[in-house]
FIDRENVO-364542 format. One record per residue (C-alpha): x, y, z; residue in one letter. Coordinates in steps of 0.05 Angstrom, whole numbers, plus 5000, padded with zeros to 4 digits. Layout:
BEGIN
<r east="X" north="Y" up="Z" rest="A"/>
...
***
This chain:
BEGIN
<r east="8908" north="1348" up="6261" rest="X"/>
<r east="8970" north="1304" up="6276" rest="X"/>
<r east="8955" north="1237" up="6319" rest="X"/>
<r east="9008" north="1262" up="6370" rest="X"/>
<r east="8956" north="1309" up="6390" rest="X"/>
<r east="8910" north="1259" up="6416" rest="X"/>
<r east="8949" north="1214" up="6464" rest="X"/>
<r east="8944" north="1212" up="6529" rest="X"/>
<r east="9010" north="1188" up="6559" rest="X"/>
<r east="9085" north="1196" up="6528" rest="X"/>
<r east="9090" north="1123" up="6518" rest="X"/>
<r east="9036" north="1114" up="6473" rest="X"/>
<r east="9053" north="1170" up="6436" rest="X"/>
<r east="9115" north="1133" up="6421" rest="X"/>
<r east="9089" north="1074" up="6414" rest="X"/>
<r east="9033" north="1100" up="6358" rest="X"/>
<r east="9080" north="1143" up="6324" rest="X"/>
<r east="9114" north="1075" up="6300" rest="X"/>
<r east="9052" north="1049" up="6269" rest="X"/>
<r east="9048" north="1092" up="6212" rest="X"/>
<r east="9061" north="1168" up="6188" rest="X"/>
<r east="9026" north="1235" up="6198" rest="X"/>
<r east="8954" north="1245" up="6198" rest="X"/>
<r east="8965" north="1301" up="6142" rest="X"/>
<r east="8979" north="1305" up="6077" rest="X"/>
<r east="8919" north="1269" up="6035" rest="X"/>
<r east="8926" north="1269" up="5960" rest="X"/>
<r east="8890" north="1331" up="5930" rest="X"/>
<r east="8903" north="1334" up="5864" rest="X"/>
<r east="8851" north="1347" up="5823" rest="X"/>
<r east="8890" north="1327" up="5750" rest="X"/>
<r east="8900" north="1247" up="5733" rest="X"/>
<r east="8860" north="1213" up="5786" rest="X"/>
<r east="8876" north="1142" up="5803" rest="X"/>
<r east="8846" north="1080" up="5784" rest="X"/>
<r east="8834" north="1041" up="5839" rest="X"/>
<r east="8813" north="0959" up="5828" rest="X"/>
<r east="8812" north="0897" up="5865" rest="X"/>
<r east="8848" north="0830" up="5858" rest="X"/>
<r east="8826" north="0770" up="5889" rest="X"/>
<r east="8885" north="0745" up="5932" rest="X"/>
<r east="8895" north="0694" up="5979" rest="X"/>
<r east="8828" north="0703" up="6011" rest="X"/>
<r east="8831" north="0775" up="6004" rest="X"/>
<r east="8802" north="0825" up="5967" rest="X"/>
<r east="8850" north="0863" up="5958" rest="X"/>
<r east="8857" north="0940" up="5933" rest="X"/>
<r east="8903" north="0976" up="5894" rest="X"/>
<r east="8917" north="1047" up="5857" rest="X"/>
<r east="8950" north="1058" up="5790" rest="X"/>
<r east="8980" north="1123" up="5766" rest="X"/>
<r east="9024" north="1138" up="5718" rest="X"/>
<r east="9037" north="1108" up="5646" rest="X"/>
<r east="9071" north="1036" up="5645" rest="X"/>
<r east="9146" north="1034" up="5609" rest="X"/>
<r east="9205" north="0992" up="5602" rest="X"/>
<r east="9218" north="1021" up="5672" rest="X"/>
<r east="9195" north="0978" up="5725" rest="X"/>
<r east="9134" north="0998" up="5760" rest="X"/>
<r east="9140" north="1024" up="5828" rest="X"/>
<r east="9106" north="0996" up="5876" rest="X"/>
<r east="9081" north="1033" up="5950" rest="X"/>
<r east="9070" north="0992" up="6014" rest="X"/>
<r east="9030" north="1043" up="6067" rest="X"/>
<r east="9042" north="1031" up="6145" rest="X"/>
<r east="8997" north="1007" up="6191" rest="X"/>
<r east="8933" north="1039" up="6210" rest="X"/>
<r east="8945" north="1074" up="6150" rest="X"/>
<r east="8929" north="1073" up="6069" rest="X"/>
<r east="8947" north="1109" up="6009" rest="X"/>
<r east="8926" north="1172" up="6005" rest="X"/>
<r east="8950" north="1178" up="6081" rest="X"/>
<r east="9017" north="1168" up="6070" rest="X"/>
<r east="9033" north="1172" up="5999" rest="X"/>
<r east="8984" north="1229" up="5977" rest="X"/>
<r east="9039" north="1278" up="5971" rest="X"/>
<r east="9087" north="1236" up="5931" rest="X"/>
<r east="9048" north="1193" up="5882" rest="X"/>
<r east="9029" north="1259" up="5832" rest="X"/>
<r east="9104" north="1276" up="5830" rest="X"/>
<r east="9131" north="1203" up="5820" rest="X"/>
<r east="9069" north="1190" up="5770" rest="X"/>
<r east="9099" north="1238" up="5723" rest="X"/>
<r east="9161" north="1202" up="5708" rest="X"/>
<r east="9139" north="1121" up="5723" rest="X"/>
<r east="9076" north="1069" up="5733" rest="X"/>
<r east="9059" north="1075" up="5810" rest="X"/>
<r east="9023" north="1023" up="5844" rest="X"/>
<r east="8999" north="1042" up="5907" rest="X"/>
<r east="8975" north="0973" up="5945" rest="X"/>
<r east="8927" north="0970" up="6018" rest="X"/>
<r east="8947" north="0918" up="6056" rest="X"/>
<r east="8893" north="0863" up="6099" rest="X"/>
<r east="8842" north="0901" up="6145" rest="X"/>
<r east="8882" north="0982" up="6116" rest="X"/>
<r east="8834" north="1024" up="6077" rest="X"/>
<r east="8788" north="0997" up="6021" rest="X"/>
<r east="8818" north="0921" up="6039" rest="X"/>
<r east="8760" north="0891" up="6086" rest="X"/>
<r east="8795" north="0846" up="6142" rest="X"/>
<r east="8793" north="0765" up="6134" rest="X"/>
<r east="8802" north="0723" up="6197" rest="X"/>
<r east="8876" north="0720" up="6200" rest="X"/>
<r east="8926" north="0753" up="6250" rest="X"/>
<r east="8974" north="0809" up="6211" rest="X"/>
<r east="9041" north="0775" up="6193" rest="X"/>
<r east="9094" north="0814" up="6146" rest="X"/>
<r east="9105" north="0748" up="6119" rest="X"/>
<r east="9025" north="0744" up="6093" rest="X"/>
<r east="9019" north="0811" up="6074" rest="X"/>
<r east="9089" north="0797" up="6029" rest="X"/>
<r east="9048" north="0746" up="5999" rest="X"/>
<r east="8989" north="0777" up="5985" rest="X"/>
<r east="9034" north="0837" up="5959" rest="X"/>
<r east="9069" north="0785" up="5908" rest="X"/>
<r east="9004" north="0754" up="5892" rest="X"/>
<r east="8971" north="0817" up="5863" rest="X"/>
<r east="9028" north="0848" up="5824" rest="X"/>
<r east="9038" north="0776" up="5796" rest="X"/>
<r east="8961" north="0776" up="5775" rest="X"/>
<r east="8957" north="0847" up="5746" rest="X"/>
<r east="9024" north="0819" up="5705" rest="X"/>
<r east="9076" north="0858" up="5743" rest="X"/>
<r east="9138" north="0808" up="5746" rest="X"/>
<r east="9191" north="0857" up="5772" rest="X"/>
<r east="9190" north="0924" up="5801" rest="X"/>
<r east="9217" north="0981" up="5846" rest="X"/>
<r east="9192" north="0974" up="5917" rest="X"/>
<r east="9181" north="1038" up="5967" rest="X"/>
<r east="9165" north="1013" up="6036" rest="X"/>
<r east="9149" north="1059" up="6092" rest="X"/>
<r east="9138" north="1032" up="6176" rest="X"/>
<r east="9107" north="0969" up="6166" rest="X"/>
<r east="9110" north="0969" up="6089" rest="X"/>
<r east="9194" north="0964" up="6099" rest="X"/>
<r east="9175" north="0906" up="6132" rest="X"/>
<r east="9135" north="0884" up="6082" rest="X"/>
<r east="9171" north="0901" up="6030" rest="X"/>
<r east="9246" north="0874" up="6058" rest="X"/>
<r east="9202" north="0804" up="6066" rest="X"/>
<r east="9185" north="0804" up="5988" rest="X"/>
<r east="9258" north="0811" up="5974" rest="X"/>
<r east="9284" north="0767" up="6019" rest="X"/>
<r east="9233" north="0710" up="5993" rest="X"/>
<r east="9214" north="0739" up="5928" rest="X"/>
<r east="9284" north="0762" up="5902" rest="X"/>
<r east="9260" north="0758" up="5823" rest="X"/>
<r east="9205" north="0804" up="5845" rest="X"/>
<r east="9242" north="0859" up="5864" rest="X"/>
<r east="9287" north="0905" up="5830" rest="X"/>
<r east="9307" north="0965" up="5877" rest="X"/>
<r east="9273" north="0970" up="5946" rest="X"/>
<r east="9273" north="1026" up="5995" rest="X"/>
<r east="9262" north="1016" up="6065" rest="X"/>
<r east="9237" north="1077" up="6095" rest="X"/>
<r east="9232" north="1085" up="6171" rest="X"/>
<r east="9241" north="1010" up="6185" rest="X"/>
<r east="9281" north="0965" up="6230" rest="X"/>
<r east="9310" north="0899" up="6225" rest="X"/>
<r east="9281" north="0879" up="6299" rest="X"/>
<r east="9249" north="0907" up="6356" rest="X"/>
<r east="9321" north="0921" up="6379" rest="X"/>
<r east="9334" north="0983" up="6324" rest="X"/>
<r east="9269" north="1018" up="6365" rest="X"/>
<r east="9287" north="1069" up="6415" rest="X"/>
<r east="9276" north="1038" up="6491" rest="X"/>
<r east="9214" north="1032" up="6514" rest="X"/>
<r east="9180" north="1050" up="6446" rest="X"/>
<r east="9145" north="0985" up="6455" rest="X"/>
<r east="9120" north="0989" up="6517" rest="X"/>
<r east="9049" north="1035" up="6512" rest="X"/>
<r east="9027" north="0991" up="6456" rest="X"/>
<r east="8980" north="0954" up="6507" rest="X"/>
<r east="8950" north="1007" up="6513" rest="X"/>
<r east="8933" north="1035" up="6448" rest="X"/>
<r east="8857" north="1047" up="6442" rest="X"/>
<r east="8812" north="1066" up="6387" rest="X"/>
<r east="8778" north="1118" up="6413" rest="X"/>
<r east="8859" north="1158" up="6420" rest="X"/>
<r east="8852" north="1155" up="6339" rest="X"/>
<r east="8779" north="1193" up="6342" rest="X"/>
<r east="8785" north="1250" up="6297" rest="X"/>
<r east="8851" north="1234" up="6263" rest="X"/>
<r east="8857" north="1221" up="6188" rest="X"/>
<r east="8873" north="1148" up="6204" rest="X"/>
<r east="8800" north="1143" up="6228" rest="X"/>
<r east="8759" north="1187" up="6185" rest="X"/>
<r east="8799" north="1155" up="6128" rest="X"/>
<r east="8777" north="1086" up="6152" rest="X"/>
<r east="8708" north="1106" up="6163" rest="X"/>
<r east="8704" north="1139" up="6085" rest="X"/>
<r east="8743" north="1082" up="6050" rest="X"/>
<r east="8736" north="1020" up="6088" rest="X"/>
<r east="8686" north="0967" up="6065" rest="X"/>
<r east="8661" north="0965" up="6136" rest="X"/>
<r east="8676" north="1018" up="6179" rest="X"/>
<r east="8654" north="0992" up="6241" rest="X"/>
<r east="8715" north="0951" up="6245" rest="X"/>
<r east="8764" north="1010" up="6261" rest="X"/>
<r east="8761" north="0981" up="6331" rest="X"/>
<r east="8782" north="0912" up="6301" rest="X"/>
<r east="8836" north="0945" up="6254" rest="X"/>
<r east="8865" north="0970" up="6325" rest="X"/>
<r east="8870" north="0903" up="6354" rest="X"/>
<r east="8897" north="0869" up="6300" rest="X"/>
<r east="8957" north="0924" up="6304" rest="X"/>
<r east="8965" north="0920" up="6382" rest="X"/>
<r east="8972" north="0839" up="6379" rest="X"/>
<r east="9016" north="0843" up="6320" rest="X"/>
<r east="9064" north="0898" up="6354" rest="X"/>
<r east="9066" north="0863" up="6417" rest="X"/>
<r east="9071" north="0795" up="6397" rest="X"/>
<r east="9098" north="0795" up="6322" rest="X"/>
<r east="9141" north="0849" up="6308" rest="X"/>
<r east="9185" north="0821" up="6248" rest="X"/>
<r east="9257" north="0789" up="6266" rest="X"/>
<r east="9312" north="0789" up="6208" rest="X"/>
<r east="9369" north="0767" up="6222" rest="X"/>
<r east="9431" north="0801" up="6196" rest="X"/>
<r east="9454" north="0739" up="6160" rest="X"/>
<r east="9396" north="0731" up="6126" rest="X"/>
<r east="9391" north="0806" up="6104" rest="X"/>
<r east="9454" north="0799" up="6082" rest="X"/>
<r east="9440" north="0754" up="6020" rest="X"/>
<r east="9392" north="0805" up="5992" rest="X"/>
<r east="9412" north="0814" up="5926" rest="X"/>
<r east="9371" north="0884" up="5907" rest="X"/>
<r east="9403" north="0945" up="5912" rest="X"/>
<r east="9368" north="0977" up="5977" rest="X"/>
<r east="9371" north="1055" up="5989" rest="X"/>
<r east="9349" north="1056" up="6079" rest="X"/>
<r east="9316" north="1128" up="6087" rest="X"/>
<r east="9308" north="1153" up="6163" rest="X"/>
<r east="9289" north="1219" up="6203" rest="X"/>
<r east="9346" north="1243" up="6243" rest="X"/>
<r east="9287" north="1248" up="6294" rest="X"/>
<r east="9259" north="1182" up="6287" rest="X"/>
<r east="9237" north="1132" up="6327" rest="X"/>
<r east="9281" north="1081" up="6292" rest="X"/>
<r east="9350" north="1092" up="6324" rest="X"/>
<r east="9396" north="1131" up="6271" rest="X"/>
<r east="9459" north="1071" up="6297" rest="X"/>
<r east="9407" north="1022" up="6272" rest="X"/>
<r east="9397" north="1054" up="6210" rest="X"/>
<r east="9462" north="1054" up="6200" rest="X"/>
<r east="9472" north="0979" up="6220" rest="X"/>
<r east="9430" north="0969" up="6161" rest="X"/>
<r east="9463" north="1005" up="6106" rest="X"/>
<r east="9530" north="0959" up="6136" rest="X"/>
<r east="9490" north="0896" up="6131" rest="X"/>
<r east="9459" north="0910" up="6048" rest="X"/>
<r east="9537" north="0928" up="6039" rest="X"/>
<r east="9542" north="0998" up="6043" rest="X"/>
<r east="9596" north="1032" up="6099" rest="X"/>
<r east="9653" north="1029" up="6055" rest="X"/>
<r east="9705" north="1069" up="6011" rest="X"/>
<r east="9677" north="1084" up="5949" rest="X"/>
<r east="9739" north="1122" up="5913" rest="X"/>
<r east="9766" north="1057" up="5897" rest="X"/>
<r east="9764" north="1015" up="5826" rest="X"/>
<r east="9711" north="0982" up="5869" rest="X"/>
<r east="9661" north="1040" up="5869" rest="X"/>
<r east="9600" north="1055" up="5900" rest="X"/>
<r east="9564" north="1001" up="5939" rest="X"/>
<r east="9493" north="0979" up="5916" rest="X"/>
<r east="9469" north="1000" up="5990" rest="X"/>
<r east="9452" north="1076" up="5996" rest="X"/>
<r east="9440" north="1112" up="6063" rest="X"/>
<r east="9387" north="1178" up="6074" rest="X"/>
<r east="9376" north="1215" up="6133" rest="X"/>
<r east="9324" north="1265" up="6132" rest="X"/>
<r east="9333" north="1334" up="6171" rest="X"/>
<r east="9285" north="1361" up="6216" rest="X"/>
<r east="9238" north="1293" up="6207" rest="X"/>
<r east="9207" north="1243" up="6252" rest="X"/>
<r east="9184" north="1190" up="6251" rest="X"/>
<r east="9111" north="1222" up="6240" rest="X"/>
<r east="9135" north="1257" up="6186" rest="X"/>
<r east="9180" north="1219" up="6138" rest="X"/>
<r east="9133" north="1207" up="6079" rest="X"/>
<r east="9111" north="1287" up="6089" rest="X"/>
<r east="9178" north="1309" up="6062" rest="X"/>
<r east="9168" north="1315" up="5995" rest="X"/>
<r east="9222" north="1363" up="5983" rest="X"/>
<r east="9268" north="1319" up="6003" rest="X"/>
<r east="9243" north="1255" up="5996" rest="X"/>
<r east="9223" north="1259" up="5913" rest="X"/>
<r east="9302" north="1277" up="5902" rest="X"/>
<r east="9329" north="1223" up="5937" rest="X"/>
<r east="9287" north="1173" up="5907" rest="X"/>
<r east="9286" north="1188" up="5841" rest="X"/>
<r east="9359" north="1188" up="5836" rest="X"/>
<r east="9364" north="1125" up="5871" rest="X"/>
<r east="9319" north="1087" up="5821" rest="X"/>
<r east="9343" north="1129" up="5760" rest="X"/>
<r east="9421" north="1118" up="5773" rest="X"/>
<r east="9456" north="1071" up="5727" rest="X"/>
<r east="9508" north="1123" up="5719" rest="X"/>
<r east="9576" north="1097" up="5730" rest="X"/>
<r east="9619" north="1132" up="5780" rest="X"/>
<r east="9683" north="1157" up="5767" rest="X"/>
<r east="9743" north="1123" up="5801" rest="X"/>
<r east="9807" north="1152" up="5839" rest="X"/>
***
């Protein structure tokens, strides 16, 4: 059953559908399980999945969005991207099997945490796959963590509140618990999380973080990223498709590439037929795009 199915009112539809993907699409493979562990982090203990066989590739790494956790929004991709890389699937303060500690959600702290665990599993560099919140997260380690980070992709994220669609923001008040009942972002919770009788608290924690904290990065800043960034976006999402584009412009992409120049390091996706919702359920065309985009060192030929 899809969360859209539970909300009472159009504006917090809109406003949920921004805190994380589809309530679908669990990972059901029976072959190659994943081995999930904890690292001790910052105050956190803090879980991750690994999948895949480690290589001179760089590992790539999976930040969920909120409400959310691994299997909800990766399940469908980690098998296929397994087969080729290391995956390292990581659940972010008070998501999943990480229990809550008593700190407000801040991209900036869950960017640490993030850098904290790869660095103490021995990951020094990877490939970074952010989706909702996790772009956040994930623009944050490469804006403050540059060495960290090889490629990112920033997958239905925003710069500010300003690349939502009006009034996206404005149910978020709102939002209540119970309106999740009978999704897969609450039985998930309540069969992962170390204490599932703080779904309720989960729920605040997002509704005073998306009305009070929603990240802010300025243009000037983004601009100094050095990793190659690939922005992926549903041509129905509820990130504005200007804003996405606004984005590829700012990590340098926008320009002519049948020059001696070339391509630009900054690539631009926009999904058919996909929301918001469901971005990360697009396997089809999601596995294609990313794959290439972390494989390519291809040079392009030149007019």
């Amino acid at each position: 059953m899809k969360i859209t199915a539970l909300l009472t009112t159009a504006t917090t539809l809109a406003a949920t559908a921004i805190l994380t993907g589809c309530a679908t699409g669990t990972d059901t493979s029976p072959s190659r399980p994943a081995t999930g562990a904890y690292a001790d982090v910052n105050g956190l203990h803090m879980y991750y999945e690994t999948r895949g066989t480690p290589s001179s590739t760089p590992p790539l790494v999976l930040l969920h969005g909120a409400l959310s956790g691994i299997g909800t929004d990766f399940g469908q991709l980690i098998p296929e991207l397994a087969k080729t890389r290391q995956v390292i699937a990581i659940e972010q303060q008070a998501h999943g099997h990480t229990a809550d500690i008593d700190r407000p959600l801040r991209e900036e702290k869950m960017a640490e945490d993030t850098v904290a665990l790869l660095r103490s599993i021995g990951v020094q560099r990877a490939d970074v796959f952010g989706y909702s919140m996790g772009a956040g997260i994930a623009l944050q380690i490469t804006l403050t963590h540059p060495e960290q980070v090889r490629k990112q992709i920033l997958a239905a994220g925003s710069l500010d509140e300003h690349g939502l669609r009006p009034g996206l923001l404005d149910g978020i008040a709102e939002l209540k618990p119970e309106m999740l009942h009978g999704t897969t972002f609450h039985t998930d919770y309540l069969k992962n999380a170390p204490r599932p009788q703080d779904f309720e608290r989960l729920v605040a924690r997002i509704r005073e973080h998306d009305t009070n904290a929603m990240p802010r990065f300025p243009v000037a800043v983004v601009r100094a990223a050095t990793a190659p960034t690939l922005t992926v976006i549903g041509d129905s999402d509820v990130v504005r498709l200007d804003h996405a584009v606004e984005m590829f412009r700012t990590f340098g992409g926008d320009i002519q590439g049948d020059t001696p120049a070339g391509l630009p390091q900054a690539q631009l996706a926009i999904l058919p037929g996909t929301s918001h919702i469901s971005l990360v359920h697009r396997p089809e065309l999601l596995l294609p795009i990313i794959s290439a985009f972390l494989g390519d060192t291809t040079d392009q030929p030149t007019a």
